[in-house]
Biopython code that builds the backbone (N, CA, C, O; Angstrom):
import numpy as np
from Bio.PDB.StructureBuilder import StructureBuilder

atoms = [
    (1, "UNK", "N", (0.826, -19.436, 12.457)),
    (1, "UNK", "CA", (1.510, -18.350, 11.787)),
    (1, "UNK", "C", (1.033, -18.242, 10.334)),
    (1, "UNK", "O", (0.972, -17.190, 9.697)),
    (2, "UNK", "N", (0.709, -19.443, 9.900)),
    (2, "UNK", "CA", (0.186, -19.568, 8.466)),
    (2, "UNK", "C", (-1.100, -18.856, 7.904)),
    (2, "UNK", "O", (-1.539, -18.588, 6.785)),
    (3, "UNK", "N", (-1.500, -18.674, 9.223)),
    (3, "UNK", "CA", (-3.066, -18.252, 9.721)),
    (3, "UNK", "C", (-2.867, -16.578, 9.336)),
    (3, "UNK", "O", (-3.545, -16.057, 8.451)),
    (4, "UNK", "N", (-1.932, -15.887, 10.059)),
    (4, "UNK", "CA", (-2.252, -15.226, 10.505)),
    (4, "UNK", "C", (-1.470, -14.284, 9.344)),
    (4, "UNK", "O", (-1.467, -13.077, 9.587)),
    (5, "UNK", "N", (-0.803, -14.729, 8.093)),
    (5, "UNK", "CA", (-0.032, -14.412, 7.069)),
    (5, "UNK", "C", (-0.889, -14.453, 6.257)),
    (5, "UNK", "O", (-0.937, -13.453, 5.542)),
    (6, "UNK", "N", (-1.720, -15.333, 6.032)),
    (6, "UNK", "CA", (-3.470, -15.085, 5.070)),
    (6, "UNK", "C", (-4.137, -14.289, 5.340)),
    (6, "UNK", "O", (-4.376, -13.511, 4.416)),
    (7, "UNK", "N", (-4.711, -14.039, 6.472)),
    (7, "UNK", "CA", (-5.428, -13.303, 7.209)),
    (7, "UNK", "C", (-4.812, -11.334, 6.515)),
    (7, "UNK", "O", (-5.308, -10.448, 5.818)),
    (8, "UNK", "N", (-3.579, -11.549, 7.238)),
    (8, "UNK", "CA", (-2.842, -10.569, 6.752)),
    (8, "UNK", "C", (-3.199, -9.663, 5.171)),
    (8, "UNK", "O", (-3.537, -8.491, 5.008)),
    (9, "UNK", "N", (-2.938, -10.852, 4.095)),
    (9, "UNK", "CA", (-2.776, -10.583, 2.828)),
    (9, "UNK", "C", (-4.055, -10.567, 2.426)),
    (9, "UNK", "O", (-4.410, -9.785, 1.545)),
    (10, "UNK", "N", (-4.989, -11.500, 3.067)),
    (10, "UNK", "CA", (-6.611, -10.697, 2.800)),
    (10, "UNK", "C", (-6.972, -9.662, 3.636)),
    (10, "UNK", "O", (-7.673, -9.415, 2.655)),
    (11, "UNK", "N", (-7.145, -9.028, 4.240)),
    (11, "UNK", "CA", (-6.932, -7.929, 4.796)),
    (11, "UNK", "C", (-6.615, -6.671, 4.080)),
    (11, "UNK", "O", (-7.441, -5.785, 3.858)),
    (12, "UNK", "N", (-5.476, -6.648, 3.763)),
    (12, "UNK", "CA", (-4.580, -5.920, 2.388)),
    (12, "UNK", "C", (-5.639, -5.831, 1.445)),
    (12, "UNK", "O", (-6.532, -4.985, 1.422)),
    (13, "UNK", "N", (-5.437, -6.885, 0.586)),
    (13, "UNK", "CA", (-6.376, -6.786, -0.623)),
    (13, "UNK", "C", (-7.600, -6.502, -0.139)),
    (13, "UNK", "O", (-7.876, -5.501, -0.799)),
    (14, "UNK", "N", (-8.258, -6.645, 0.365)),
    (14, "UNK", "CA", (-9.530, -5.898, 0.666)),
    (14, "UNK", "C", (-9.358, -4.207, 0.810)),
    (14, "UNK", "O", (-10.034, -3.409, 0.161)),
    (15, "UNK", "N", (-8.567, -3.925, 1.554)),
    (15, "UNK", "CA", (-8.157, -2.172, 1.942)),
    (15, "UNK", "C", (-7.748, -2.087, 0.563)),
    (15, "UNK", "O", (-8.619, -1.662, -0.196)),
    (16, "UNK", "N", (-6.741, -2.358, 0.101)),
    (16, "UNK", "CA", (-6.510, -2.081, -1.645)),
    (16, "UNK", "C", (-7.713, -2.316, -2.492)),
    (16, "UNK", "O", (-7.795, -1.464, -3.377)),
    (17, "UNK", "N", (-8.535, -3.069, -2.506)),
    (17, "UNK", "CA", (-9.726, -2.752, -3.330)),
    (17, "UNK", "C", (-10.814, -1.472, -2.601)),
    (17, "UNK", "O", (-11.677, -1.045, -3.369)),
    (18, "UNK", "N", (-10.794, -1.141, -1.808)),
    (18, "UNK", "CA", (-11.339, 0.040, -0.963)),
    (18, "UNK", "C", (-11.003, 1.529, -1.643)),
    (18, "UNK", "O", (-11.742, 2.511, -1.703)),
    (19, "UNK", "N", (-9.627, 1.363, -2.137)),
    (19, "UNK", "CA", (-8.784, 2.904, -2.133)),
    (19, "UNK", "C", (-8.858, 3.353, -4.108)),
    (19, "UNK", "O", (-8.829, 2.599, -5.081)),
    (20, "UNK", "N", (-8.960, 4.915, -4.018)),
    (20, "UNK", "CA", (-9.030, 5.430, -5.274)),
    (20, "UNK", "C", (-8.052, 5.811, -5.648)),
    (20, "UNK", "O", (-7.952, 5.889, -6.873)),
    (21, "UNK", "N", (-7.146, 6.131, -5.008)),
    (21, "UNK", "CA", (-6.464, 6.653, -5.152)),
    (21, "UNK", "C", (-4.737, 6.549, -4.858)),
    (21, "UNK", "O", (-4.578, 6.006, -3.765)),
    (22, "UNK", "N", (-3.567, 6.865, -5.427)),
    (22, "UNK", "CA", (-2.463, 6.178, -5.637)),
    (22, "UNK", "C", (-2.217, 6.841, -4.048)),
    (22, "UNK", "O", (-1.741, 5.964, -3.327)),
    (23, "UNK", "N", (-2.366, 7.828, -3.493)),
    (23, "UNK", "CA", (-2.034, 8.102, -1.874)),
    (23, "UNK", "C", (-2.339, 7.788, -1.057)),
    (23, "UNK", "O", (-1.811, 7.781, 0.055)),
    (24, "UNK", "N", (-3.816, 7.250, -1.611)),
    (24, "UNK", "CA", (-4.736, 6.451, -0.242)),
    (24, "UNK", "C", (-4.202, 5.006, -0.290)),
    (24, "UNK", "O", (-4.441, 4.432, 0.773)),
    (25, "UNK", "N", (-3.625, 4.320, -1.088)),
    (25, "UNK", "CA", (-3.054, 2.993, -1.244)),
    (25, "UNK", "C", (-2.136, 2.944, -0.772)),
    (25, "UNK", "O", (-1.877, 1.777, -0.476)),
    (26, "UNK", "N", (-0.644, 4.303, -0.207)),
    (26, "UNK", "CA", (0.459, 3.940, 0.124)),
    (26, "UNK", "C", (-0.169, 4.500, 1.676)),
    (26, "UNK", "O", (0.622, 4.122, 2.541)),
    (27, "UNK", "N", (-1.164, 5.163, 2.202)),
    (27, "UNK", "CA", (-1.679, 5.217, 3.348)),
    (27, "UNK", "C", (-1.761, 4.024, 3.575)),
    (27, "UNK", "O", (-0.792, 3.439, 4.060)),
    (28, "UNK", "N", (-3.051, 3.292, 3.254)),
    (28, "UNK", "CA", (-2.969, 2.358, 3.830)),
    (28, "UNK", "C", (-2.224, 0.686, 3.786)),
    (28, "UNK", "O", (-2.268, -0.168, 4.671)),
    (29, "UNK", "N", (-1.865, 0.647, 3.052)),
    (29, "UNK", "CA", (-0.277, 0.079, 2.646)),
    (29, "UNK", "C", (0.555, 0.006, 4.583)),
    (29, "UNK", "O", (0.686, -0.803, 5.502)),
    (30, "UNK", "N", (0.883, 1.394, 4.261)),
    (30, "UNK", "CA", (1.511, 1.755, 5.499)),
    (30, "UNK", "C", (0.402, 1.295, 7.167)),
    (30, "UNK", "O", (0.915, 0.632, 8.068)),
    (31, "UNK", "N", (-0.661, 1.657, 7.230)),
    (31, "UNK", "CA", (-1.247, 0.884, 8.523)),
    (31, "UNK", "C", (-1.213, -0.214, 8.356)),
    (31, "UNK", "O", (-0.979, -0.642, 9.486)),
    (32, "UNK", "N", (-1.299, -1.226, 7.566)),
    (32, "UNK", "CA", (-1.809, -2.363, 7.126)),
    (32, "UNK", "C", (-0.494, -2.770, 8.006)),
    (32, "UNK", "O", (-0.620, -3.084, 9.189)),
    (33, "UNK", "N", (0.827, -2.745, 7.328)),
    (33, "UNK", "CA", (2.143, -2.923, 7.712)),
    (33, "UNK", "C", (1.940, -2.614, 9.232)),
    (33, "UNK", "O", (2.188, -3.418, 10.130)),
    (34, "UNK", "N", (1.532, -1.545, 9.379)),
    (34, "UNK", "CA", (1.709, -1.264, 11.412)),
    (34, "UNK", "C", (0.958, -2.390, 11.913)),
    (34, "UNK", "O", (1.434, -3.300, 12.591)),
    (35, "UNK", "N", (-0.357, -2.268, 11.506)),
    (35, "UNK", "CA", (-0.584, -3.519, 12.049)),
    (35, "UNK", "C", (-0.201, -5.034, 12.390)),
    (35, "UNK", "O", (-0.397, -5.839, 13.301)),
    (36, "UNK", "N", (0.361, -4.986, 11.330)),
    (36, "UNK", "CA", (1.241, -6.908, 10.617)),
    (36, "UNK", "C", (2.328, -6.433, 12.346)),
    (36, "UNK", "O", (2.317, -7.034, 13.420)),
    (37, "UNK", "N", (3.053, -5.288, 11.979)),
    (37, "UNK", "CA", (4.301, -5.443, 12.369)),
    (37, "UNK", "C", (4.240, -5.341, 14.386)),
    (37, "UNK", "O", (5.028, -5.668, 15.274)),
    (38, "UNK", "N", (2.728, -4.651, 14.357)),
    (38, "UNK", "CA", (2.153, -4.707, 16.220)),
    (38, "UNK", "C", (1.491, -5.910, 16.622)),
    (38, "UNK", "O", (1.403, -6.192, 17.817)),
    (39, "UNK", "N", (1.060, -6.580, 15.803)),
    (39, "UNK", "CA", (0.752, -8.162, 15.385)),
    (39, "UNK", "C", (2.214, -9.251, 15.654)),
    (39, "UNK", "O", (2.135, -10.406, 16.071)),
    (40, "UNK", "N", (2.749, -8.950, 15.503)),
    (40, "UNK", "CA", (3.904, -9.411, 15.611)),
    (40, "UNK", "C", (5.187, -9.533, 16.798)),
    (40, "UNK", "O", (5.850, -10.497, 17.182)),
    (41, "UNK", "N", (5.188, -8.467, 17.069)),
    (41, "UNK", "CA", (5.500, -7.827, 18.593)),
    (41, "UNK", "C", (5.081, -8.497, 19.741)),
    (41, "UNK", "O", (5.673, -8.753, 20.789)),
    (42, "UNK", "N", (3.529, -8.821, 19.207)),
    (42, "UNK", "CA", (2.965, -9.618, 20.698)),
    (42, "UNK", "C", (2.997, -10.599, 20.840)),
    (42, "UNK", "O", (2.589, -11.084, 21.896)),
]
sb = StructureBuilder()
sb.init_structure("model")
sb.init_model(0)
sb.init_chain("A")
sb.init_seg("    ")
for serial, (resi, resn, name, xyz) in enumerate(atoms, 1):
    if name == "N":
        sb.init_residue(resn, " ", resi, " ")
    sb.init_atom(name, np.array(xyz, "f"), 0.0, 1.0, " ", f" {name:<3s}", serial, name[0])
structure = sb.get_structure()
């Protein structure tokens, strides 16, 4: 689980260093989260 909570938060910061913009950050903000949270589910 420890794994997969790093994984997570690098992930993130990588897509957040990707984005220009303050809308494209709460975009992907928001998949990032779908993912964590369909990640989770299974």
């Amino acid at each position: 689980m420890k794994s997969l909570t790093t994984l997570a938060i690098v992930a993130a910061l990588l897509v957040l260093v990707g984005c220009n913009t303050v809308k494209g950050v709460g975009q992907d903000l928001q998949k990032a989260g779908s993912s964590i949270e369909d990640a989770a589910k299974k």
